[in-house]
BASE-148583 format. One record per residue (C-alpha): x, y, z; residue number from 1; chain. Coordinates in nm, 3 decimals, padded with zeros to 5 digits. Each point is the difference from the previous one (the first is absolute). Layout:
((X Y Z) NUM A)
...
//
This chain:
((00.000 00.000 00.000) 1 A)
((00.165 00.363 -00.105) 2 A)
((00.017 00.242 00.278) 3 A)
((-00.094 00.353 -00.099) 4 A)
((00.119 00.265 00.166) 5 A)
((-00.120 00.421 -00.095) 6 A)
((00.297 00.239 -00.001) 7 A)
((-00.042 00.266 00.214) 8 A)
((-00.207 00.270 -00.061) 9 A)
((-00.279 -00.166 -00.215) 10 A)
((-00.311 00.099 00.049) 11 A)
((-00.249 -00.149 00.215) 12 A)
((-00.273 00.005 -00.254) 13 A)
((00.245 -00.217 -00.280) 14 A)
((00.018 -00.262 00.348) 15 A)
((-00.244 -00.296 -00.070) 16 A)
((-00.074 00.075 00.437) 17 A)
((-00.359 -00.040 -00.099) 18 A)
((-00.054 00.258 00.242) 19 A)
((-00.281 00.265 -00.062) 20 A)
((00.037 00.385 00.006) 21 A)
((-00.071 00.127 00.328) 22 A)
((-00.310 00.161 -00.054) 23 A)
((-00.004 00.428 00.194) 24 A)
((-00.158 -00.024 00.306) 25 A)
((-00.377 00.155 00.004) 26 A)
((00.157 00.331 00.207) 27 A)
((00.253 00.066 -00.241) 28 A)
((-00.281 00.020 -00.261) 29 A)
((-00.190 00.273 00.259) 30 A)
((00.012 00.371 -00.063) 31 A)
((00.255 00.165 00.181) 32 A)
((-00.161 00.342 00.021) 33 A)
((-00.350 00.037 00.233) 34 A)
((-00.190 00.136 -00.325) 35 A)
((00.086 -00.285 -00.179) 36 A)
((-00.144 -00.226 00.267) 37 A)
((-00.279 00.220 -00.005) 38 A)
((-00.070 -00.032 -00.343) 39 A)
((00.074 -00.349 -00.031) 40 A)
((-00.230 -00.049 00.276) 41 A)
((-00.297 00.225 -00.142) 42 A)
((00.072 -00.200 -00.308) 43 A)
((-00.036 -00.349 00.199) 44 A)
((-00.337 00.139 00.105) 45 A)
((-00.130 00.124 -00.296) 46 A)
((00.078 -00.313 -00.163) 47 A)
((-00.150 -00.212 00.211) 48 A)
((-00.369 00.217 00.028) 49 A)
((-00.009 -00.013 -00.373) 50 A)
((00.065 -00.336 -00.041) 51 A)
((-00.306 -00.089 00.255) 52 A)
((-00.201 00.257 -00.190) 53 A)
((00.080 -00.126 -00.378) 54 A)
((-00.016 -00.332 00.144) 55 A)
((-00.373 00.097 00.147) 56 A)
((-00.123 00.196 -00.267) 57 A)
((00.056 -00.332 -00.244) 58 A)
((-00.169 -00.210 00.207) 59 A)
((-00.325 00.238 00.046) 60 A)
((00.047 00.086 -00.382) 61 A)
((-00.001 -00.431 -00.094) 62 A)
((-00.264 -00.042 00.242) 63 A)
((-00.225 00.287 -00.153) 64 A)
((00.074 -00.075 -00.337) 65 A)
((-00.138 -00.388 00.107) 66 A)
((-00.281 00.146 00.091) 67 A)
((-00.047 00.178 -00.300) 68 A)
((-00.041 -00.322 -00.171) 69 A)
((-00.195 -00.196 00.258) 70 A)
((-00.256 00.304 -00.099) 71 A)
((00.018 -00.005 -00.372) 72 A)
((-00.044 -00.403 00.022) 73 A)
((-00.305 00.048 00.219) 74 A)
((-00.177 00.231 -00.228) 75 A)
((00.017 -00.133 -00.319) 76 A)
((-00.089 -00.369 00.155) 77 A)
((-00.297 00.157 00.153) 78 A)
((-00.049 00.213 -00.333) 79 A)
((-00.022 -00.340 -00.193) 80 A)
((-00.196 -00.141 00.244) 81 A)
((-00.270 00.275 -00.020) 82 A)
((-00.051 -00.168 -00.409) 83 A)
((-00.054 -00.373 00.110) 84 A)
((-00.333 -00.128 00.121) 85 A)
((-00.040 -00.313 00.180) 86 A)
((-00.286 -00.226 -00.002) 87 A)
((-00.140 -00.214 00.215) 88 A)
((00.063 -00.297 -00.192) 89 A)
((00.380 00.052 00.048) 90 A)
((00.076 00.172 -00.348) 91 A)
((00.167 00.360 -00.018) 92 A)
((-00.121 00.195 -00.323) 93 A)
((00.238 00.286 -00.092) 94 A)
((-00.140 00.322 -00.114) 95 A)
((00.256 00.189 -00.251) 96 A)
((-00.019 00.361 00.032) 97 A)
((00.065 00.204 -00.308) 98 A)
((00.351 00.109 00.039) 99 A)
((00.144 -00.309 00.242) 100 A)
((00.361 00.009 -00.097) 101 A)
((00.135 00.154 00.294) 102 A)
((-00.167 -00.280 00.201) 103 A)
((00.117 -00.277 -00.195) 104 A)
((00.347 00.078 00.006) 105 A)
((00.161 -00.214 00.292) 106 A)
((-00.312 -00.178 00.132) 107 A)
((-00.163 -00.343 00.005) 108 A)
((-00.335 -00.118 00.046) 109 A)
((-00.063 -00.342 00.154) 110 A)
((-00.319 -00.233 00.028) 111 A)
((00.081 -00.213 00.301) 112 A)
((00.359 -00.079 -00.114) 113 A)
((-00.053 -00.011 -00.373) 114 A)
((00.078 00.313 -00.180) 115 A)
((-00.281 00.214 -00.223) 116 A)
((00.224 00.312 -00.070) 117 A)
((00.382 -00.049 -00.068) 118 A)
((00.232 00.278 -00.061) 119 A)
((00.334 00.010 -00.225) 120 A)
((00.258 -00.074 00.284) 121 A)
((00.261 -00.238 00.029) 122 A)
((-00.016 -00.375 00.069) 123 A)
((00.130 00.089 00.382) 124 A)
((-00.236 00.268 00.051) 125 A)
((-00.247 -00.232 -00.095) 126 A)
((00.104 -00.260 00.218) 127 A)
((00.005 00.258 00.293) 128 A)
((-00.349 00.100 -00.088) 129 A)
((-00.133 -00.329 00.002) 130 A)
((00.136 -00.115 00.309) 131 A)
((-00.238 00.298 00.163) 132 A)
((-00.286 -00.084 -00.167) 133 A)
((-00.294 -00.134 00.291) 134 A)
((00.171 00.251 00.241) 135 A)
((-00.104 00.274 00.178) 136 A)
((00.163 00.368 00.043) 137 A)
((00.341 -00.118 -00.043) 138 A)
((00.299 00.180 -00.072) 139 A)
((00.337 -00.197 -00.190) 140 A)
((00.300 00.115 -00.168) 141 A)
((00.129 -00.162 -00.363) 142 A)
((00.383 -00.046 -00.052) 143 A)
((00.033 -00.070 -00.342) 144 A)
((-00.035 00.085 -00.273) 145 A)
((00.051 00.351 00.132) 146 A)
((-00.086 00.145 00.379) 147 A)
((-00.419 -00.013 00.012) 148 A)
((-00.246 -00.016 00.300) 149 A)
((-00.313 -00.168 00.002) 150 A)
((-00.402 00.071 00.187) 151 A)
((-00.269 -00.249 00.024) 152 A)
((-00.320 00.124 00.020) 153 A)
((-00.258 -00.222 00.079) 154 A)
((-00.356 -00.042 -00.244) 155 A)
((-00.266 -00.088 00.302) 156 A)
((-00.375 -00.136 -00.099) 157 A)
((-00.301 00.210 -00.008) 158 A)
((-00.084 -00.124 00.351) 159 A)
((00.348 00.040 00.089) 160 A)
((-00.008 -00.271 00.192) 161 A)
((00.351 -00.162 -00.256) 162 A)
((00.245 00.079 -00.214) 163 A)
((-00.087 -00.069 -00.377) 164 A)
((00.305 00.165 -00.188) 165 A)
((00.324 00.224 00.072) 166 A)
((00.145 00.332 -00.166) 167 A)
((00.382 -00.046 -00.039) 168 A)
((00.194 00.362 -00.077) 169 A)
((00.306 00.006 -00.037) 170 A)
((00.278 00.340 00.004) 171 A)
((00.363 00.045 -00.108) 172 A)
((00.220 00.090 00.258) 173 A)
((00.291 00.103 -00.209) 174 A)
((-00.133 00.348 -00.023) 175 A)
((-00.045 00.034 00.402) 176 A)
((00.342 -00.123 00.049) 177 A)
((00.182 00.202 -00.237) 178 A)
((-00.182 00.270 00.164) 179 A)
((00.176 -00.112 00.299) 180 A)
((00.338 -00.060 -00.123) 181 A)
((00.036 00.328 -00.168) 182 A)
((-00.099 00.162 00.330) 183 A)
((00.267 -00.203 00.186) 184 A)
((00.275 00.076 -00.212) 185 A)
((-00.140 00.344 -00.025) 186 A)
((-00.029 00.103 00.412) 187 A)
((00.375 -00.240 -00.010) 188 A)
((00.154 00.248 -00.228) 189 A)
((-00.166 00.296 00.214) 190 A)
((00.093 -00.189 00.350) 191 A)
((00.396 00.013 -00.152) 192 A)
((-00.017 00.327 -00.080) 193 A)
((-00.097 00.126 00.305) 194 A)
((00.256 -00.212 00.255) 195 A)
((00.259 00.126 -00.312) 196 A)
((-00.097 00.372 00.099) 197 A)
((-00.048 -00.035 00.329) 198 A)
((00.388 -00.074 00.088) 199 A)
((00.111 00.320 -00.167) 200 A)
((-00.305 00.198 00.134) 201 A)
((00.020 -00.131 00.343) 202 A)
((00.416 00.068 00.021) 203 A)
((-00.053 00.377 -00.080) 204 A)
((-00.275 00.030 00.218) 205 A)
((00.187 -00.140 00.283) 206 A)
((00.326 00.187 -00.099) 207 A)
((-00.237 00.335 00.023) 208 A)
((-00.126 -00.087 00.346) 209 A)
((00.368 -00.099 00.130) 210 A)
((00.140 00.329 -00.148) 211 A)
((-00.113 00.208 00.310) 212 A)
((00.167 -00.303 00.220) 213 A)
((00.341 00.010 -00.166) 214 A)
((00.023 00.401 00.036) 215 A)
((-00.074 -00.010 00.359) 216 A)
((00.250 -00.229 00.048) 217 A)
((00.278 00.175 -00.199) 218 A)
((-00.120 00.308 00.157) 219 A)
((00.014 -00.176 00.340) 220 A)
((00.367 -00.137 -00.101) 221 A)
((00.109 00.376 -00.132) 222 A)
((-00.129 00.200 00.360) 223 A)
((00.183 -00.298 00.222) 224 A)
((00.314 -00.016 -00.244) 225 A)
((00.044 00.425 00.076) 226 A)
((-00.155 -00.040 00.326) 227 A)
((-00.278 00.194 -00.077) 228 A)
((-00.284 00.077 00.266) 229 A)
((-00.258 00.017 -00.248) 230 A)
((-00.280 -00.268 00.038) 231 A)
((-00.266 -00.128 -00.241) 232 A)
((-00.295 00.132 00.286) 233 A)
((-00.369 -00.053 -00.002) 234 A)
((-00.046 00.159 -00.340) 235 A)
((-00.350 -00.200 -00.151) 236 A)
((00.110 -00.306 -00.237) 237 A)
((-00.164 -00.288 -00.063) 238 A)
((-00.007 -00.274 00.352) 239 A)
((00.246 -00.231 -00.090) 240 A)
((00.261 00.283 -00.154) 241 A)
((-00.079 00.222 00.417) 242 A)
((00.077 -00.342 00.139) 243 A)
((00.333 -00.025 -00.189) 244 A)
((00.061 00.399 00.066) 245 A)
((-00.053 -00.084 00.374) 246 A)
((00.259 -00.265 -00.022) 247 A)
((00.211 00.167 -00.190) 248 A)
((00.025 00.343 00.207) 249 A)
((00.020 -00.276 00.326) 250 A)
((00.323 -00.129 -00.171) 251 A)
((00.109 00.303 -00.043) 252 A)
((-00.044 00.125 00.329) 253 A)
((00.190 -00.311 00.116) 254 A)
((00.280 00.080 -00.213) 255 A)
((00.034 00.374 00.136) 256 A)
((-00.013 -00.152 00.357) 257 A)
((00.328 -00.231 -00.122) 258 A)
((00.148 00.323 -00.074) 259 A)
((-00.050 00.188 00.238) 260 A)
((00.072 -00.308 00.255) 261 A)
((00.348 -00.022 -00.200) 262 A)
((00.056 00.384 00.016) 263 A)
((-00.103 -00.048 00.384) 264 A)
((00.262 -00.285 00.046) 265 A)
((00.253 00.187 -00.135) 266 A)
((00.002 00.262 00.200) 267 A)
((00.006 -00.213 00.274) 268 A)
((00.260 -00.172 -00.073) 269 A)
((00.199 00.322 -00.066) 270 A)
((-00.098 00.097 00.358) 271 A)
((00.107 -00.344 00.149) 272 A)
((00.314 00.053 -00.200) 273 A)
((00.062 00.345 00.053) 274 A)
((00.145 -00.027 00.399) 275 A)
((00.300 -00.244 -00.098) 276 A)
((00.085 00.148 -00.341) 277 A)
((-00.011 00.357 00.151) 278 A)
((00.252 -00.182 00.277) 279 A)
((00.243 -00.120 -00.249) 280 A)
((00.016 00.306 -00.176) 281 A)
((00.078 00.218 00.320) 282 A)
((00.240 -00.317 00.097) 283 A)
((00.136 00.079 -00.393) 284 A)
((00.029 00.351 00.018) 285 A)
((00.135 00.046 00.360) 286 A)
((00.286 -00.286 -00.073) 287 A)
((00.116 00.216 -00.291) 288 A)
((-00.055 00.369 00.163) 289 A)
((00.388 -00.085 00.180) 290 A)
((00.258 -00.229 00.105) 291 A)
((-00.150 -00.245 00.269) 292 A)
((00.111 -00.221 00.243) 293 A)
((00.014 -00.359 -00.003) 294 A)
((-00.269 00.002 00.290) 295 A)
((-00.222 00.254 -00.215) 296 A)
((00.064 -00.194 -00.335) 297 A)
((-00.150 -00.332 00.183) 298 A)
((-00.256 00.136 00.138) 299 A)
((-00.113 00.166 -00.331) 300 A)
((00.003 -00.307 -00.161) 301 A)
((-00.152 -00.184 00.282) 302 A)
((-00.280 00.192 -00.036) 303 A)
((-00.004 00.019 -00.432) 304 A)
((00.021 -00.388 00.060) 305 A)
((-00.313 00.053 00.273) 306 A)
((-00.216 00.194 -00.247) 307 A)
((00.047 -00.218 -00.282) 308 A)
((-00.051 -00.302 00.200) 309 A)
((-00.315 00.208 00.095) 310 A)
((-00.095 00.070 -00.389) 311 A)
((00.086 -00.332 -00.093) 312 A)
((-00.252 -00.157 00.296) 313 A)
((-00.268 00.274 -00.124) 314 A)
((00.059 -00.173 -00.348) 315 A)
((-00.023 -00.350 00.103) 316 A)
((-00.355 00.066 00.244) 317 A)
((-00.134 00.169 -00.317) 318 A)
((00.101 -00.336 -00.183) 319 A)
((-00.149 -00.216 00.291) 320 A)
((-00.321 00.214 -00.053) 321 A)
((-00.027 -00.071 -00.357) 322 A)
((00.064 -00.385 00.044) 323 A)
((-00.288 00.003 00.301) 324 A)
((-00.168 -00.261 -00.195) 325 A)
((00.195 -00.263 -00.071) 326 A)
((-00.036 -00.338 00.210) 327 A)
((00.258 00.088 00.259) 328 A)
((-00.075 00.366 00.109) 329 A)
((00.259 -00.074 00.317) 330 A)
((-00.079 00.019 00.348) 331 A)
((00.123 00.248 00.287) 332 A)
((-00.037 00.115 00.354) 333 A)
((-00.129 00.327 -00.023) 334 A)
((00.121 00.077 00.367) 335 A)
((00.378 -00.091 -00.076) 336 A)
((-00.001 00.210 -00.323) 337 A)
((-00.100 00.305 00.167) 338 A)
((00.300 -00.052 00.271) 339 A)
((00.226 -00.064 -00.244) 340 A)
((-00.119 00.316 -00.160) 341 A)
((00.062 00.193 00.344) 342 A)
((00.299 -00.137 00.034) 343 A)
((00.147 00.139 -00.302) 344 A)
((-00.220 00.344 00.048) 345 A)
((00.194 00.018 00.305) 346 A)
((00.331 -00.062 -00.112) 347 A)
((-00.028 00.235 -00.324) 348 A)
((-00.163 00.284 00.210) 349 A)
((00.057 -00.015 00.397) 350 A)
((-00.200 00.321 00.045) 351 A)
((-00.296 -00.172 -00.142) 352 A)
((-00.286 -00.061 00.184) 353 A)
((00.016 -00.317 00.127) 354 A)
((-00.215 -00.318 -00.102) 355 A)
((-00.121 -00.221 00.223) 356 A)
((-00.171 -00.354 -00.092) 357 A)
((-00.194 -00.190 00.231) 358 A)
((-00.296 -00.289 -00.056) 359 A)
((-00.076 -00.345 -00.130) 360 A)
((00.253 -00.223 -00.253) 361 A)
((-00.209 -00.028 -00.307) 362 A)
((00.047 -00.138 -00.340) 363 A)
((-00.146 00.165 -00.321) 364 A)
((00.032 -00.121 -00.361) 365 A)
((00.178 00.321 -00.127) 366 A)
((00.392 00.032 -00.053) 367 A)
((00.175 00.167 00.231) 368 A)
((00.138 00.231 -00.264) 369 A)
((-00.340 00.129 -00.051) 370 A)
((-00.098 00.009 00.338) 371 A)
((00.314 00.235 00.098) 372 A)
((-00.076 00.244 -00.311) 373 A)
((-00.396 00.019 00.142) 374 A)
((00.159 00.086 00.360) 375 A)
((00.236 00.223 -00.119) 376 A)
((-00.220 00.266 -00.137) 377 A)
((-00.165 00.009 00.308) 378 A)
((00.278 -00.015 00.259) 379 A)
((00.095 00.286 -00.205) 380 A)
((-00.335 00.222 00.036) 381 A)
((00.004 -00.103 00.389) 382 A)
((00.414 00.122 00.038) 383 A)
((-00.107 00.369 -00.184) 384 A)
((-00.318 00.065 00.190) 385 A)
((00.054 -00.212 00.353) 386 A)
((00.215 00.177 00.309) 387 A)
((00.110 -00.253 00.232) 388 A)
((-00.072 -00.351 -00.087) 389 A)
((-00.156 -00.266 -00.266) 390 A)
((-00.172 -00.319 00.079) 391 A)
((-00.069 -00.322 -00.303) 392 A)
((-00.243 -00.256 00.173) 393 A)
((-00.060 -00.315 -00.183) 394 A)
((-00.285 -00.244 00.100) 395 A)
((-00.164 -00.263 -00.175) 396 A)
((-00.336 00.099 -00.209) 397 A)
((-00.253 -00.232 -00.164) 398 A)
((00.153 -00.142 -00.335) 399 A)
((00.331 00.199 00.090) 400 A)
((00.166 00.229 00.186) 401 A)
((00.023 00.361 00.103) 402 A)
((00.280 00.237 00.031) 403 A)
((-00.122 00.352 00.212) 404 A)
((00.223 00.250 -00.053) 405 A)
((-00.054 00.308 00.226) 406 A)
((00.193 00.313 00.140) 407 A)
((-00.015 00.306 00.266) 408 A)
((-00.035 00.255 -00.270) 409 A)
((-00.289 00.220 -00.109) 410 A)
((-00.162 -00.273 -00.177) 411 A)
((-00.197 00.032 -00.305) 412 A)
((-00.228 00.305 -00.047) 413 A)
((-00.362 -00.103 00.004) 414 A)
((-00.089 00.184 -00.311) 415 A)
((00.274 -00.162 -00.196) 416 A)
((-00.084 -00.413 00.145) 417 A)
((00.009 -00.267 -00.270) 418 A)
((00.105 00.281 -00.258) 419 A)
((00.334 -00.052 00.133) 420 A)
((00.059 -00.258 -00.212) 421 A)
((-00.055 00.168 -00.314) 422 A)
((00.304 00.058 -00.249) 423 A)
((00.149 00.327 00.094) 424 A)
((-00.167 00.104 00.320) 425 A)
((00.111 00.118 00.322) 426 A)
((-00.132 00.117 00.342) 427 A)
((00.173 00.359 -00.059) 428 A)
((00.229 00.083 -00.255) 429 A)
((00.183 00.238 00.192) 430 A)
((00.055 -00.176 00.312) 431 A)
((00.388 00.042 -00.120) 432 A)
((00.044 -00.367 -00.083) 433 A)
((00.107 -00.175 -00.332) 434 A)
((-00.201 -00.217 -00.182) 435 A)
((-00.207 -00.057 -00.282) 436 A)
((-00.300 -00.118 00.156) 437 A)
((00.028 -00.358 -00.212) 438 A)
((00.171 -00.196 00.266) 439 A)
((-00.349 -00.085 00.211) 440 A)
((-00.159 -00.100 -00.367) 441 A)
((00.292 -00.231 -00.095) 442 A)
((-00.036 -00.196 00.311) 443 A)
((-00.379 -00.054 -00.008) 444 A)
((00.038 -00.082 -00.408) 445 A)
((00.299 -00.269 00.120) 446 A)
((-00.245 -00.170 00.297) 447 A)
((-00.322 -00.010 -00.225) 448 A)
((00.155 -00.128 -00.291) 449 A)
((00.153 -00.301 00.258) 450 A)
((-00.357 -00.056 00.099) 451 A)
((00.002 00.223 00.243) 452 A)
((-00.076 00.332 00.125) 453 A)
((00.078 00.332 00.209) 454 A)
((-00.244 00.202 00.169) 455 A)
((-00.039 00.332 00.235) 456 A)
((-00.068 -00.152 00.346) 457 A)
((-00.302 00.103 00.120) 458 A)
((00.131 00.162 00.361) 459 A)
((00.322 00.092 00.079) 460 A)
((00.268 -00.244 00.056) 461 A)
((00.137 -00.111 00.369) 462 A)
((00.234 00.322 -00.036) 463 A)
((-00.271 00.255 -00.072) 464 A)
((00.127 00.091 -00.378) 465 A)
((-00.065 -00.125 -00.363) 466 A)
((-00.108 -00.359 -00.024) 467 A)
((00.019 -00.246 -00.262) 468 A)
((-00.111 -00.369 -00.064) 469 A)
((00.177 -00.224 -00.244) 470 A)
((-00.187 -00.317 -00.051) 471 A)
((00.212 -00.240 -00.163) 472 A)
((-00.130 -00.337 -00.160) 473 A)
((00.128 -00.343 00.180) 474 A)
((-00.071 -00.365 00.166) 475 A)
//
């Protein structure tokens, strides 16, 4: 047996694989565009109401043209039967009118079963007719020669008590049914020419009604590309193009939040930032103002080492924050963050006011990173505004923890409250101390975004100043 083998690159098609062509799938054969789905589905429609209705109007059109006939063979049998008289004895006598042409065309005339009046018709037809001779009011059809239905009429006695003879008419059909084929073929030709102009018709119509839909939308895509505030409003459209200009001006809105929350974030960031960067420089600057000692040179870049540390730590909370929901958020006590936090408060600034932490070992499910930048904010507002001392309380809360944070100071104004948390504002702007006002905003976005929260506490805290709750998710 020879081997054969096909050199490569032949094509599949020359390969005897006996393999079919793969056939597109049914989706690959859809529109792509929503008018052409509407079209093809108005088209789908169409086609299938005027099938049922040129299917329909045949049937009623067959059946009435049927009935047509029934009629006709009813009235000449009963015509014809108006000329015969029967007698008693049995016999039928046929009276010929003058002009009795039209009745003797297509109907027989039968004494019991023998015949008396015979017309020209083929042997079949004959056949047909005879076998209804002797019956009563009966309808048949004929096959051959040609398409033909049959009527008995029965002859009855003068007592009418039997019958004595039968009327058999008989009707082409041919006639009746080309009447019905043409009209088939006729409302088929119409039925295609419709579903061929609906397609066309139904695409434009739909591409008209979706024109309003695609300018909204590139309008929609030009405002939030430039960052437009202009919205679509309540102007009065049509419902279902409102609905989409509700939607649409919602989006939009939603996008101008994302700005301004990114313009926000920024410039709190720049505010977190600001402290150690402004360090370094004045580290910078005062190394290069003169000679210094070795002492001075190490403690200037102990503390450019400090604030970068500090920047770098500022970075890597804001990257804890942003990787809050993975699986493994990390865990922390919140109570040996914020004396770690003292500690080093205390050791960069021993004229700060000092922090003291007391309460309950807790866990929550927040890095410590993160915690440490939500404290640090507020350690900060409690060192510019407090006189003598600082207290952080931690206890364990339902579903988590909290961390009070309270100092001896002024506290917060009562006209100002929860508004202290807004971007930018402070108790009094000239109360001589530096700030931004974004540091009590960054903390409260860090907590909630962790699942948690900060809040104004309701009364003053254990040292009679500003009081605030951290609630921080955990076991």
């Amino acid at each position: 047996m020879r081997r054969l083998t096909w050199p490569r690159g032949t094509a599949s098609a020359e390969r005897p694989s006996g393999r079919r062509p793969r056939r597109p799938p049914l989706s690959a054969l859809r529109p792509r565009t929503l008018r052409g789905r509407l079209a093809l589905l108005a088209l789908a429609v169409t086609a299938v109401w005027v099938t049922v209705l040129t299917v329909a109007a045949n049937l009623v059109l067959g059946a009435q043209l049927r009935g047509q006939a029934d009629d006709l063979l009813r009235t000449r049998s009963a015509a014809v039967a108006a000329t015969i008289e029967a007698r008693a004895d049995g016999r039928i006598v046929v009276h010929e009118p003058s002009d009795d042409q039209a009745l003797d065309v297509g109907v027989w005339i039968y004494q019991g079963r023998a015949a008396v009046e015979r017309p020209a018709a083929p042997d079949a037809l004959q056949r047909q007719a005879d076998r209804l001779a002797g019956r009563s009011a009966v309808f048949a059809d004929a096959a051959e020669p040609a398409a033909n239905r049959l009527y008995a009429l029965p002859v009855m006695a003068p007592a009418g008590d039997r019958q004595v003879g039968t009327v058999v008419a008989t009707v082409a059909l041919d006639p009746y049914r080309s009447t019905t084929r043409y009209v088939l073929l006729g409302s088929t030709g119409l039925a295609l020419a419709l579903l061929a102009a609906v397609y066309p018709v139904a695409r434009s119509v739909a591409g008209r009604a979706l024109q309003p839909v695609g300018a909204m939308s590139a309008q929609a895509a030009e405002w939030s590309e430039h960052g437009a505030s202009r919205r679509f409003g309540t102007h009065e459209r049509p419902r279902e193009l409102a609905h989409l200009a509700g939607n649409l001006d919602g989006l939009l809105d939603r996008l101008a939040a994302l700005v301004r929350h990114e313009q926000q974030l920024t410039a709190e960031l720049s505010h977190e930032l600001r402290t150690p960067l402004a360090r370094i420089t004045a580290e910078a600057e005062w190394l290069t103002a003169r000679p210094r000692s070795r002492a001075e040179q190490a403690a200037s870049h102990e503390a450019i080492t400090a604030s970068a540390a500090q920047m770098a730590q500022i970075c890597e909370a804001l990257l804890a924050d942003a990787r809050a929901g993975s699986a493994d958020p990390g865990r922390c006590d919140p109570g040996e963050v914020a004396t770690s936090l003292a500690q080093r408060r205390a050791e960069a600034a021993p004229d700060a006011v000092p922090v003291t932490v007391e309460g309950q070992a807790v866990t929550v499910d927040v890095p410590a990173a993160l915690v440490e930048r939500i404290l640090t904010p507020l350690l900060d507002n409690a060192d510019r505004y407090s006189s003598h001392a600082i207290l952080v309380e931690c206890v364990q809360a339902p579903g988590g923890a909290q961390v009070h944070v309270s100092d001896d100071g002024p506290g917060v104004p009562a006209a100002l409250g929860p508004a202290v948390f807004e971007a930018g504002r402070r108790a009094d702007s000239s109360d001589g101390h530096d700030g931004a006002g974004l540091g009590l905003a960054l903390a409260r976005r860090l907590a909630r975004n962790a699942g948690g929260d900060i809040t104004l506490g309701g009364t003053p805290g254990p040292l009679g100043g500003a009081h605030f709750v951290i609630n921080l998710p955990g076991a």
